[in-house]
LUMVOTOR-565675 format. One line per 5 residues: number of its first residue (from 1); their letters; for each residue x, y, z of N, C-alpha, C. Coordinates in steps of 0.2 Angstrom, whole numbers. Example, Ala and Ser with C-alpha at 12.3 -4.5 7.8 and 13.67 -1.06 7.14 Angstrom:
1 = as = 66,-28,39,62,-22,39,66,-16,39  64,-11,35,68,-5,36,64,0,39
***
This chain:
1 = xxxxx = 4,-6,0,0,0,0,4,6,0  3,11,-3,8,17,-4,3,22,2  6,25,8,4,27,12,1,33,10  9,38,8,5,44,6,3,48,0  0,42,-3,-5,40,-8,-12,44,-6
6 = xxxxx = -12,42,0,-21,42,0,-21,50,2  -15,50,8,-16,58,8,-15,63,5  -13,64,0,-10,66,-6,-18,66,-8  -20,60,-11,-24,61,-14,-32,66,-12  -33,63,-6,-39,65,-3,-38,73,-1
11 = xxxxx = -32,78,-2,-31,83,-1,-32,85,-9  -31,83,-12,-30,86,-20,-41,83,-21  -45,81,-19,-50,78,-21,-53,85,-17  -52,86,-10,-56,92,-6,-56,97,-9  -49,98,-11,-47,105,-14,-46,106,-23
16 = xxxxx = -52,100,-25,-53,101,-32,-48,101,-39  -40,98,-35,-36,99,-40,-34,93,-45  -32,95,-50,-29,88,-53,-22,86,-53  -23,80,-52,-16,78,-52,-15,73,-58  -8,71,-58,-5,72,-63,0,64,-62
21 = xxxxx = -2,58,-64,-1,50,-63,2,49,-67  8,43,-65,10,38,-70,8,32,-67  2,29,-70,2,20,-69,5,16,-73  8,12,-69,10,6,-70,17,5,-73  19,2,-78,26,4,-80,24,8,-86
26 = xxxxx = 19,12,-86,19,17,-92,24,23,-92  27,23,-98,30,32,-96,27,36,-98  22,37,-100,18,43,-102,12,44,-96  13,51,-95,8,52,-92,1,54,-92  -5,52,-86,-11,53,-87,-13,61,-81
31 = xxxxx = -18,64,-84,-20,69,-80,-29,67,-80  -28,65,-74,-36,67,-70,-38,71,-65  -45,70,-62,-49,74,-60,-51,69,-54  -48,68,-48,-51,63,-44,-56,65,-41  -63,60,-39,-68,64,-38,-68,59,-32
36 = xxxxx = -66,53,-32,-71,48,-24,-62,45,-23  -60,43,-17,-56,39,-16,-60,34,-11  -60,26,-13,-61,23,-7,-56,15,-8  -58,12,-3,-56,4,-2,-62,1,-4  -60,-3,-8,-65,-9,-10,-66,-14,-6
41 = xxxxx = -75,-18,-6,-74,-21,-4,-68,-27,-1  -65,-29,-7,-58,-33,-8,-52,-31,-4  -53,-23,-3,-48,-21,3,-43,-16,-2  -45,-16,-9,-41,-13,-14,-43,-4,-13  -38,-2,-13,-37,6,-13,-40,11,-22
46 = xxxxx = -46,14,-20,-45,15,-27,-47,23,-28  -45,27,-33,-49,32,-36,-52,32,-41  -57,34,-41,-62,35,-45,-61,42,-48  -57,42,-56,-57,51,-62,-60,50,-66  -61,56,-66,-61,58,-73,-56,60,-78
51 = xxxxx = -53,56,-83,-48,58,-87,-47,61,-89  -43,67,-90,-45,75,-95,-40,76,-100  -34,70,-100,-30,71,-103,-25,66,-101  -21,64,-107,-13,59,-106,-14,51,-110  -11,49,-107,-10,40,-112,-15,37,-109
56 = xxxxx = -19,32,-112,-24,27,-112,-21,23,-115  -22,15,-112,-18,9,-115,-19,8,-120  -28,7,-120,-34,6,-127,-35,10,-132  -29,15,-130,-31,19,-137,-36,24,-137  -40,24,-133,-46,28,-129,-45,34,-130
61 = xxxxx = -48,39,-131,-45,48,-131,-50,50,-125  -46,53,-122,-52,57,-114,-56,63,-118  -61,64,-115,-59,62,-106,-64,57,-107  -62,53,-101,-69,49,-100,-68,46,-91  -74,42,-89,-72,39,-80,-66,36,-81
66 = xxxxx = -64,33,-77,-60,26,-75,-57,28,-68  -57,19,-66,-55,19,-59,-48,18,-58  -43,20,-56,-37,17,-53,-35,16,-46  -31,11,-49,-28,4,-40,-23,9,-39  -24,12,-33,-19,14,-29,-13,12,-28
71 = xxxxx = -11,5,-29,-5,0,-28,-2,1,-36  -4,4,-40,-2,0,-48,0,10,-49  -1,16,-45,2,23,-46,8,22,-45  11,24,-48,22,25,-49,23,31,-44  20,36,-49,21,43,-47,15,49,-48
76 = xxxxx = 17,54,-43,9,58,-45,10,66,-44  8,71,-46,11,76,-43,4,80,-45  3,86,-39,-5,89,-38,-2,95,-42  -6,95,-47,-7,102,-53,-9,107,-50  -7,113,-50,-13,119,-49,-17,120,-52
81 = xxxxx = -20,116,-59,-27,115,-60,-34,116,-57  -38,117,-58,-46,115,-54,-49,113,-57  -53,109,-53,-57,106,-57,-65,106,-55  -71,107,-58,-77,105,-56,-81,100,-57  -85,98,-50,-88,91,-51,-91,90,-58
86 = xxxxx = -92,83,-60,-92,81,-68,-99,79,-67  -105,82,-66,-111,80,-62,-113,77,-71  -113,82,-77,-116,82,-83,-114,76,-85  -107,74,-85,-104,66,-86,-105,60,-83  -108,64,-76,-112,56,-74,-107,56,-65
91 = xxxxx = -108,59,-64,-104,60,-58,-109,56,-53  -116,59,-53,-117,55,-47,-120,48,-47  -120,44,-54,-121,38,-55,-113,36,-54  -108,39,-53,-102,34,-54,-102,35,-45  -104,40,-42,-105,40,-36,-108,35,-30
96 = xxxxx = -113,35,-33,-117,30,-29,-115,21,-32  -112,20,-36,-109,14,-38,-104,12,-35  -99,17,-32,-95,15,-27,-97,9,-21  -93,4,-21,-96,1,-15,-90,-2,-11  -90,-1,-4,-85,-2,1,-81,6,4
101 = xxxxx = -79,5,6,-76,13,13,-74,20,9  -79,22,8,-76,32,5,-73,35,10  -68,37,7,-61,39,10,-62,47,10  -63,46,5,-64,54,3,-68,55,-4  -73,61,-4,-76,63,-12,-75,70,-11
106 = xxxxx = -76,71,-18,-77,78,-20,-86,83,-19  -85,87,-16,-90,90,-13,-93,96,-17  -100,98,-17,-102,104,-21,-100,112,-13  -98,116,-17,-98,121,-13,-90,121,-9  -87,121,-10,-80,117,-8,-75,123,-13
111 = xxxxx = -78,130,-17,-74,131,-22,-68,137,-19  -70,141,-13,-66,144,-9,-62,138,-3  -59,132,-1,-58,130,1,-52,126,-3  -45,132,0,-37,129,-1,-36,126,4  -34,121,8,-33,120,13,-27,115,12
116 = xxxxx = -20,116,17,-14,114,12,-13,113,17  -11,104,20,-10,102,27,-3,99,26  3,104,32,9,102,27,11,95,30  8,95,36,9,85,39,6,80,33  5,84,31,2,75,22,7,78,19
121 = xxxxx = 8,83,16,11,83,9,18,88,8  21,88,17,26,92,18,25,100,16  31,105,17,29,113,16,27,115,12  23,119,11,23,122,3,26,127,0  26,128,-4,33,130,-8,32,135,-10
126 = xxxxx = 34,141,-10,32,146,-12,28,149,-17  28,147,-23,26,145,-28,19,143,-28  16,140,-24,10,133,-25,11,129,-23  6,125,-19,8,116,-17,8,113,-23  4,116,-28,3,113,-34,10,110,-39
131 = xxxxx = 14,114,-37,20,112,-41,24,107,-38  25,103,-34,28,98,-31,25,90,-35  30,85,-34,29,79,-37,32,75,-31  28,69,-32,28,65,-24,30,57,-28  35,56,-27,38,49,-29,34,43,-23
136 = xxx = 32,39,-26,30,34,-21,34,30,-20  32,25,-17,36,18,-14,30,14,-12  32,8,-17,27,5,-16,30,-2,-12
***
C-alpha cells in the first residue's frame, strides 16, 4: 500500500485539484480529476477520475471515468489545475456505484476552500503546493 497516496490524494479531491499519474510501468503520463477515493470491498485502494487528458492503454481519447488501483500509481504530482464536479458526465451515478469505505469525495460548494495540510504533503513552496511531485514507494 503506498501510504502517502491516500493523503495526497484525498487533499488534492477536497481542494478540487488535478493531479498528474504515472500507472503502471507506463511512461507517459495521465491527468485526471479525482472525484471519490475509497477501499473496495476486496480491501483494494481505489480512485475513481475523470480523465481529462494523457495516455490510455486502449487507445481511448479522454476524457472519459476510470478507476485506478492505488497500488499500480508510480508517481503523481498535484497540478494547480481545478477542477469541477463532472455531475453532466455522470458523476453521481459513478458516485453511488462505489461500493465499500469512502475515503474521501469531492463536494459541491467546496470552491473557496485551499486547505494545504503540510503533515500530508510536507511545506509548501512558495510557488503553490501545486508544483511539487511526490515519488511513491510502493
Amino acid at each position: 500500500m503506498l501510504p502517502d497516496a491516500v493523503q495526497i490524494l484525498s487533499a488534492a479531491i477536497a481542494n478540487k485539484r488535478c493531479v498528474q499519474i504515472y500507472y503502471k510501468s507506463q511512461a507517459r503520463p495521465r491527468v485526471i480529476e479525482p472525484h471519490v477515493l475509497f477501499r473496495s470491498k476486496s480491501g483494494r485502494y481505489v480512485v475513481e477520475s475523470f480523465q481529462i487528458r494523457g495516455y490510455c492503454s486502449n487507445k481511448r481519447q479522454p476524457p472519459f471515468w476510470r478507476p485506478f488501483q492505488l497500488k499500480k500509481i508510480v508517481n503523481m504530482r498535484v497540478m494547480p489545475e481545478l477542477f469541477n464536479l463532472r455531475e453532466k458526465e455522470g458523476f453521481s451515478t459513478i458516485r453511488k456505484m462505489v461500493t465499500g469505505e469512502v475515503l474521501s469525495a469531492a463536494e459541491e460548494g467546496l470552491e473557496d476552500y485551499f486547505y494545504f495540510n503540510p503533515e500530508v504533503c510536507g511545506p509548501p513552496k512558495p510557488a503553490g503546493w501545486g508544483e511539487s511531485t511526490y515519488r511513491l514507494q510502493s
